[in-house]
C-alpha positions as CSV (number, residue, x, y, z in Angstrom):
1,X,48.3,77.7,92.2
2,X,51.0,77.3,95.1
3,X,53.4,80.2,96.4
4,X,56.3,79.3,94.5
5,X,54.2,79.9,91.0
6,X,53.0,83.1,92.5
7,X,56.3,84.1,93.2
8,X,57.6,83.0,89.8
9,X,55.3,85.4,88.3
10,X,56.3,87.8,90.1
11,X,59.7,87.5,89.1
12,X,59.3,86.5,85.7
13,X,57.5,90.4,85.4
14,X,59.9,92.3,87.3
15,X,62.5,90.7,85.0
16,X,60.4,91.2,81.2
17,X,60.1,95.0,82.6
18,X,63.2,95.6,84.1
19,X,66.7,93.9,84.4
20,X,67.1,90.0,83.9
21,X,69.9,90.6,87.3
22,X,70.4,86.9,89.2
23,X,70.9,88.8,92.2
24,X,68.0,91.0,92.2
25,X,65.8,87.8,92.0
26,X,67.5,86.1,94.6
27,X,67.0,89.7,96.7
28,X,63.5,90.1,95.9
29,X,62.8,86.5,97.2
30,X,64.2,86.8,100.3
31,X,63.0,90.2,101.5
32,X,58.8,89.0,100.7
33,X,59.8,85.8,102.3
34,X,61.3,88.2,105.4
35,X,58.0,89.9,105.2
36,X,55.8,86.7,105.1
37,X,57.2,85.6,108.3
38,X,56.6,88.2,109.3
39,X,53.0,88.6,109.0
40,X,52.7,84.9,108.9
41,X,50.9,84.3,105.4
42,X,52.4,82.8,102.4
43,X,52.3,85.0,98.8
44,X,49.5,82.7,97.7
45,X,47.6,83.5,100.7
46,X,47.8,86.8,100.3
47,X,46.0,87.1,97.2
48,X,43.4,84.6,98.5
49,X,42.8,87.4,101.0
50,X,42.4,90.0,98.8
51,X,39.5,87.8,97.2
52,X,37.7,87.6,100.1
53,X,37.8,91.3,101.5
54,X,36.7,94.9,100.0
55,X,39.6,97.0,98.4
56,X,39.0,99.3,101.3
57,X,39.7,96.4,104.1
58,X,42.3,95.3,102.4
59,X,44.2,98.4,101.5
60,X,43.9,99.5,105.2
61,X,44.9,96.0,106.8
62,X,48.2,95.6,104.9
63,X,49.1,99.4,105.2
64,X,48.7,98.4,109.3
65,X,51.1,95.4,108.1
66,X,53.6,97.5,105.9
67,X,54.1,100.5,109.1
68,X,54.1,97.8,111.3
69,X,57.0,95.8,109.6
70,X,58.5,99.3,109.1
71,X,59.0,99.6,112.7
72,X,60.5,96.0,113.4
73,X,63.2,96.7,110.8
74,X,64.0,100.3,112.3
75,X,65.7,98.7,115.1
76,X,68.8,100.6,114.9
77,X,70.6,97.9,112.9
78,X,69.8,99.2,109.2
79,X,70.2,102.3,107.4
80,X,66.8,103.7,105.9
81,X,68.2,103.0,102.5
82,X,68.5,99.5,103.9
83,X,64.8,99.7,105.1
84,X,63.8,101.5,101.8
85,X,64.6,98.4,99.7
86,X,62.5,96.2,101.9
87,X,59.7,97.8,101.2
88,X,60.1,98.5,97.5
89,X,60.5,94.6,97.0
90,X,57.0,93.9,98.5
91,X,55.5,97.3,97.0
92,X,56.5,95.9,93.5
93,X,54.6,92.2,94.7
94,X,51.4,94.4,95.2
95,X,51.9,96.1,92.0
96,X,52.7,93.4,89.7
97,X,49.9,91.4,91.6
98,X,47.5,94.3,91.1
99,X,46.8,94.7,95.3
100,X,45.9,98.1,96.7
101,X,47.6,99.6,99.3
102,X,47.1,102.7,101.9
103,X,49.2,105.2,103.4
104,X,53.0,103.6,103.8
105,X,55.8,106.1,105.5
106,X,59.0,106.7,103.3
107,X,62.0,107.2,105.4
108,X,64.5,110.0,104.8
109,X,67.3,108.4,103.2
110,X,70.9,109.5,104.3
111,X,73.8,108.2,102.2
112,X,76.5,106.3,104.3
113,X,79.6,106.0,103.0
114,X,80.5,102.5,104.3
115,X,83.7,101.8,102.1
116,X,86.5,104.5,102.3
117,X,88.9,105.3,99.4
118,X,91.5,103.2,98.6
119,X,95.0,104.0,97.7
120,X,97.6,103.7,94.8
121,X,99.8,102.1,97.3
122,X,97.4,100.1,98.8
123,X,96.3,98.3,95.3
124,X,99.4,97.6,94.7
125,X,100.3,96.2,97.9
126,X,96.9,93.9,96.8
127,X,98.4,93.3,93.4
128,X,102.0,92.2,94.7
129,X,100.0,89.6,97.5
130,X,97.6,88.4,94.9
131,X,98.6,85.1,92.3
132,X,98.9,85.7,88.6
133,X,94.9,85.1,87.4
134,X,93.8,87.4,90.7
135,X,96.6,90.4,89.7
136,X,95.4,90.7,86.3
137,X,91.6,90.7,87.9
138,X,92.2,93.2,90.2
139,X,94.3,95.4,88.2
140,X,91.8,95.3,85.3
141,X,89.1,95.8,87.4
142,X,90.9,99.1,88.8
143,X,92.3,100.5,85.7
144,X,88.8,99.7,83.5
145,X,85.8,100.2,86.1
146,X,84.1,97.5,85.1
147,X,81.8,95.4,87.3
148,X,82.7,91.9,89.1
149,X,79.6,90.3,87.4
150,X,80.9,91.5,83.7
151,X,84.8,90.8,84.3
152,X,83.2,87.2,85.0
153,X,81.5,87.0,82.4
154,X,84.1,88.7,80.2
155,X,85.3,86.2,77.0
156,X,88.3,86.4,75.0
157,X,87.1,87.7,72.0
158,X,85.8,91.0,73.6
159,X,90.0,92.4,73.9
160,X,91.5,90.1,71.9
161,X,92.0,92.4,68.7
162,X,93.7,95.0,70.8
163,X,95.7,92.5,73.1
164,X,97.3,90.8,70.2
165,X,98.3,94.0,68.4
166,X,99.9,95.3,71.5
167,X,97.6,98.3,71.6
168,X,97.5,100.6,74.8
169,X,95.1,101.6,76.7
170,X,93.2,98.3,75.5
171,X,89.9,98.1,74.2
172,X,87.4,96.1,76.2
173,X,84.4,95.3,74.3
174,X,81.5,95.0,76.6
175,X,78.1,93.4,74.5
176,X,74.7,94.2,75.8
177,X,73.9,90.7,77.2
178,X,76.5,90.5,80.1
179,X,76.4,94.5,80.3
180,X,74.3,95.0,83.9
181,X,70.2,95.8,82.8
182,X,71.4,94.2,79.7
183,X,70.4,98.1,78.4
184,X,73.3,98.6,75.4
185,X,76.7,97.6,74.1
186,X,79.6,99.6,75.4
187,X,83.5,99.4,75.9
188,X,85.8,100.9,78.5
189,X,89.8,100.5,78.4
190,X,92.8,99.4,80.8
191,X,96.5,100.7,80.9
192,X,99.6,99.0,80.6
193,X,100.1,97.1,84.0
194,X,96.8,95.4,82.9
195,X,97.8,94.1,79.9
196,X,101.4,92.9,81.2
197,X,99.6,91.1,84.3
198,X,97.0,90.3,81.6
199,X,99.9,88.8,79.2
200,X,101.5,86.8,82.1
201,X,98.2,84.9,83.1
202,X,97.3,83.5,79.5
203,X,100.5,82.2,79.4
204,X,99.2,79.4,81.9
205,X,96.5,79.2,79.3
206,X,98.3,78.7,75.7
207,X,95.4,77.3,74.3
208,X,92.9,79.8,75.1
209,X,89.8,80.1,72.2
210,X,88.0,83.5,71.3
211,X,84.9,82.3,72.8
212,X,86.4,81.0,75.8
213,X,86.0,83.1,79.4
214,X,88.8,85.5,80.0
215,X,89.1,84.4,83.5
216,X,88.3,81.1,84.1
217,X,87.7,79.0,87.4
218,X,91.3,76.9,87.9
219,X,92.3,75.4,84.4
220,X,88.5,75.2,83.2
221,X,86.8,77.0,80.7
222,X,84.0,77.7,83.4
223,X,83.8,81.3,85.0
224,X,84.0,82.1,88.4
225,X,81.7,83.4,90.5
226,X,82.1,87.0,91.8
227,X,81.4,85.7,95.6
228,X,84.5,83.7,95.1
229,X,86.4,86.4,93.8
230,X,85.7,89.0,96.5
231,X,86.5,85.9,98.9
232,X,90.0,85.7,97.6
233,X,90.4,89.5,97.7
234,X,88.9,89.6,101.5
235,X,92.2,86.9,102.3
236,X,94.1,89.4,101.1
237,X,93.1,92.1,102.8
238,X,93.2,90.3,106.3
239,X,96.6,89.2,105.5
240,X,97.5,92.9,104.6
241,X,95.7,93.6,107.5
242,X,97.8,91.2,110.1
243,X,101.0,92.6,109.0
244,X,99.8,95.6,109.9
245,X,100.3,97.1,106.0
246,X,96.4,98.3,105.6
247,X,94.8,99.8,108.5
248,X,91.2,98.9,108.6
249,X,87.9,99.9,111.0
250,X,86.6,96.7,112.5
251,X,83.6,95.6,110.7
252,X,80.3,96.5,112.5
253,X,76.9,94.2,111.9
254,X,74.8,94.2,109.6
255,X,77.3,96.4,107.9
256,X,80.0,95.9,104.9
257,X,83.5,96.1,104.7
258,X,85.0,99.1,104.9
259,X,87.7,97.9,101.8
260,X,86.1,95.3,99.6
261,X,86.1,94.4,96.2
262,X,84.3,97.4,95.2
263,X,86.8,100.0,96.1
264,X,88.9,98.9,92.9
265,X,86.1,100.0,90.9
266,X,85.7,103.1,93.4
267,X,89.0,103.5,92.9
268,X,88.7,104.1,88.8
269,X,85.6,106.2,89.7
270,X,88.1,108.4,91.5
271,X,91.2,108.8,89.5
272,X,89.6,108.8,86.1
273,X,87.4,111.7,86.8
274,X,90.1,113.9,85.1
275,X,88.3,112.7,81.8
276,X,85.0,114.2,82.8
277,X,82.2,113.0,84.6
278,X,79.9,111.4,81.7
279,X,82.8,109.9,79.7
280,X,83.9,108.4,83.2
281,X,80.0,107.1,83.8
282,X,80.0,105.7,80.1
283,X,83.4,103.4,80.5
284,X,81.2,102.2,84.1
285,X,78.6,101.0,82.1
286,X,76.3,103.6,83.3
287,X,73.7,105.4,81.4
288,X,73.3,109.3,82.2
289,X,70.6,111.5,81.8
290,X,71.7,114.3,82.6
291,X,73.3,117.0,80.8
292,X,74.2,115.9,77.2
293,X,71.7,113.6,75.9
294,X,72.9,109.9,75.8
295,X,72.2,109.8,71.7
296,X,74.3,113.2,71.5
297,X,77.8,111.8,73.1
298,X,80.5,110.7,70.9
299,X,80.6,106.8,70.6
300,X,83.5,107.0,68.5
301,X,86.1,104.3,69.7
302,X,89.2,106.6,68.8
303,X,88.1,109.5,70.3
304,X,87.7,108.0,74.0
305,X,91.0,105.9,73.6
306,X,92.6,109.4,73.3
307,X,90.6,111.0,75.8
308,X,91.6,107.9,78.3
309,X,95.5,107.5,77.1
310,X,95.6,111.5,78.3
311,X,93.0,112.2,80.7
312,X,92.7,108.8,83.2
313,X,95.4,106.6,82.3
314,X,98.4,108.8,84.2
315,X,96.6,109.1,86.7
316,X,95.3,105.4,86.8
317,X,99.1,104.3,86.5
318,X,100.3,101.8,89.7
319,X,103.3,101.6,91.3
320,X,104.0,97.9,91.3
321,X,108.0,97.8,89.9
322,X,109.7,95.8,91.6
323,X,113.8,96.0,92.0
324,X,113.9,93.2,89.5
325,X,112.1,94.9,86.9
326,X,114.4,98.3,87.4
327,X,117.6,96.5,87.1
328,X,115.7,95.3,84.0
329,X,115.3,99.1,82.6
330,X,118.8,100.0,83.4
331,X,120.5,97.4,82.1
332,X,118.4,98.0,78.8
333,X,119.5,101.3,78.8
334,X,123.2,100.4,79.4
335,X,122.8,98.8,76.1
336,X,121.8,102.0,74.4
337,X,124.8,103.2,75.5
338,X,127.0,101.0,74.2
339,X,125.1,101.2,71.0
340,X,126.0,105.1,71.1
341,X,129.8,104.5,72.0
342,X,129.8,102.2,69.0
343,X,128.2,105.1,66.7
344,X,131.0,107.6,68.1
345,X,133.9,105.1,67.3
346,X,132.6,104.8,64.0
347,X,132.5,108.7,63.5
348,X,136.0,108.7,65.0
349,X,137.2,106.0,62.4
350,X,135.6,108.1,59.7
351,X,137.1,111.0,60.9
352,X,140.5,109.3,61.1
353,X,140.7,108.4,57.2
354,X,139.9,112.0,56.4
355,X,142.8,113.3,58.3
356,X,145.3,113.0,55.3
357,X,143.4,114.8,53.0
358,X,142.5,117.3,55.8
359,X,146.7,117.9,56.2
360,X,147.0,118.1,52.8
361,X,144.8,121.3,52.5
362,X,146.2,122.4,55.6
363,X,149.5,122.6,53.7
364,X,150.9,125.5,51.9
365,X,150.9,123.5,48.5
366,X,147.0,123.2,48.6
367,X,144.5,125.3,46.6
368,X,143.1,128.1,48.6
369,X,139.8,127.5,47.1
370,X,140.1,123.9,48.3
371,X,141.0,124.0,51.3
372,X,138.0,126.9,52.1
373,X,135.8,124.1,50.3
374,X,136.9,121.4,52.5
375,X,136.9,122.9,55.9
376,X,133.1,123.7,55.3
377,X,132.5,120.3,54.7
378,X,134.3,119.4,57.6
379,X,132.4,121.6,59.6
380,X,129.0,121.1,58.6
381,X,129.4,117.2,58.8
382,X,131.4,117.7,62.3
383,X,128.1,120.0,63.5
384,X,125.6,117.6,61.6
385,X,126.7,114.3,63.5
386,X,128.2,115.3,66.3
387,X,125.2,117.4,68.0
388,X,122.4,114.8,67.9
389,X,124.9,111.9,69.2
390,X,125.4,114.3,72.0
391,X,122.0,115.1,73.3
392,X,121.4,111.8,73.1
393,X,123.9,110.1,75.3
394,X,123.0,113.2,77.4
395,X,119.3,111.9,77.5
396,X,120.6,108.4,78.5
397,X,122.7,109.4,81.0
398,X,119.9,111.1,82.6
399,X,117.6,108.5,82.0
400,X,120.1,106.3,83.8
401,X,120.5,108.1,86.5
402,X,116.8,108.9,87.3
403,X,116.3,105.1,87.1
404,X,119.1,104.5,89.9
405,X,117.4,107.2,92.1
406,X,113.9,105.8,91.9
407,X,115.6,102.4,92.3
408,X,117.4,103.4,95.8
409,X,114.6,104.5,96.8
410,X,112.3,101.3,96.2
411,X,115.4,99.7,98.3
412,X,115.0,102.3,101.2
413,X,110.9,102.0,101.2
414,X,111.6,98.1,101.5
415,X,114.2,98.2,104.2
416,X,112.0,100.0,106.2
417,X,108.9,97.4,105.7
């Protein structure tokens, strides 16, 4: 039995007892390959070793190994959560590989907050830089909380019922076996800038098939992969960057990005909390033990639609009109105006054909029980019609005239860019 089938094992066990994650394979093969270079023995050889020595001899000798390795990674370069993760990979090779092991140190871990919050304006200054597919990536990403790996791995099918009825916030249906840990089925929603950006993007891709990727590398039906999707938003950051439009810390070694794709995710983590904290941790895919039991929260599709529409989605709202898409709204409601000046002119003409009969009870010759009659009438259909048709143009011309403010400023804020 060579290495790599010792390692396979390995893997193959972590995997049947935990997640089936690519990337914590890849991980957990490079940091026991960092430690057998360390130490200068292959896996296999290892275990041979192990054969060949007392559990006592062997449990003190690769304890020596572990505090030894310890103190070459503690070099000032990695946090101790960094370290930490190290030396869980080649804990769980001794475990699944049934090798003893003495005393090992663990590190006090200290949480580092190495990506900062990022900003309404900010992701929309992304979104307005980024090209159709990426802006309805992004924008989902920020507004649903879901993970790089599962957007990827997203198909059509899983928002199509919604998307085609028009129905906001959209239900995104996320099945167990491109959820991450592959633990349950759950679904999360997105608010209305998603599904316009969302709308715009399939149109490059009329013939798109339920089973077919949501977003798709090029004009393939093959997925992307999420390295080359935080590549494209990393350009766009730098180019944010160089026109001096994000400010952001110089990137130290061994260290991440201080805004990378993550923060859109960070960034629904932030803004949603309104909705409460386990309904927020459900819609990430998360499971959460504490407080109310996971079997005990509601599931009920309607329910957190509601809860989201009300509690996450004004507050998950972007600013990304642009002056086009004002003129847009004004013009529409010019034509609701003219829609109510034809209503009035109608009234009016109405109005104008009861005026003889209205004279003719004014007159002396008239019926005094008619003409008391009639002016009620009058009244009542004068009140009736008049009032409503009133408070609407009202609410129009305010309408208007909110738009036009919001839309002079959007000039002024450019101007000064």
């Amino acid at each position: 039995m060579d290495k790599f089938n010792v390692v396979d094992s390995w893997i193959s066990s972590v995997q049947y007892s935990h997640s089936k994650s690519v990337h914590t394979e890849k991980n957990y093969r490079r940091l026991l390959q960092i430690f057998s270079d360390f130490i200068e023995k292959t896996p296999q050889q290892i275990l041979e070793e192990y054969d060949a020595m007392t559990d006592r001899e062997f449990r003190r000798k690769y304890a020596r190994y572990l505090r030894a390795f310890i103190s070459y990674l503690d070099n000032g370069e990695r946090t101790s959560a960094s370290i930490a993760s190290y030396i869980g990979a080649i804990r769980s090779f001794f475990k699944h590989n049934d090798l003893p092991l003495g005393y090992v140190p663990v590190g006090k871990l200290r949480i580092v907050y190495h990506n900062r919050d990022i900003t309404k304006e900010e992701v929309a200054q992304i979104l307005a830089h980024a090209k159709v597919r990426d802006k309805a990536y992004f924008c989902m990403m920020a507004q649903s909380g879901l993970r790089p790996c599962t957007l990827n791995s997203l198909r059509y099918e899983h928002i199509q019922k919604d998307f085609e009825a028009d129905i906001i916030p959209l239900k995104v249906n996320v099945p167990a076996e491109i959820a991450k840990g592959q633990y349950r089925d759950y679904f999360t929603f997105a608010g209305p800038e998603t599904v316009r950006f969302l709308k715009l993007y399939l149109k490059t891709r009329p013939h798109i098939k339920p089973s077919d990727y949501l977003f798709t590398h090029h004009s393939e039906n093959r997925c992307f992969s999420p390295k080359s999707v935080s590549k494209t938003f990393r350009l766009i950051i730098h180019k944010l960057e160089r026109h001096k439009v994000m400010k952001i810390k110089k990137r130290q070694y061994h260290k991440p990005a201080e805004v990378r794709l993550y923060n859109l995710r960070k960034f629904f983590r932030k803004y949603a909390t309104p909705a409460g904290f386990e309904y927020v941790q459900f819609w990430m895919g998360h499971i959460v033990r504490e407080g109310v039991d996971e079997h005990y929260r509601p599931k009920d599709p309607e329910f957190h639609r509601k809860l989201y529409a009300e509690k996450a989605m004004p507050f998950l709202r972007l600013e990304t009109a642009t002056p086009t898409e004002t003129e847009e709204v004004i013009e529409e409601l010019r034509e609701q105006l003219k829609e109510r000046d034809k209503e009035i002119n109608v009234l009016e003409g109405k109005m104008a054909k009861l005026q003889p009969l209205v004279e003719l009870v004014n007159s002396d010759d008239a019926p005094e029980n008619l003409k008391r009659t009639l002016d009620f009438i009058i009244d009542g259909l004068t009140d009736r019609m008049r009032a409503p048709l009133k408070a609407l143009v009202e609410e129009h011309f305010e309408t208007l005239e909110g738009s036009k403010k919001k839309f002079k400023k959007l000039k002024e804020r450019t101007k000064t860019k």
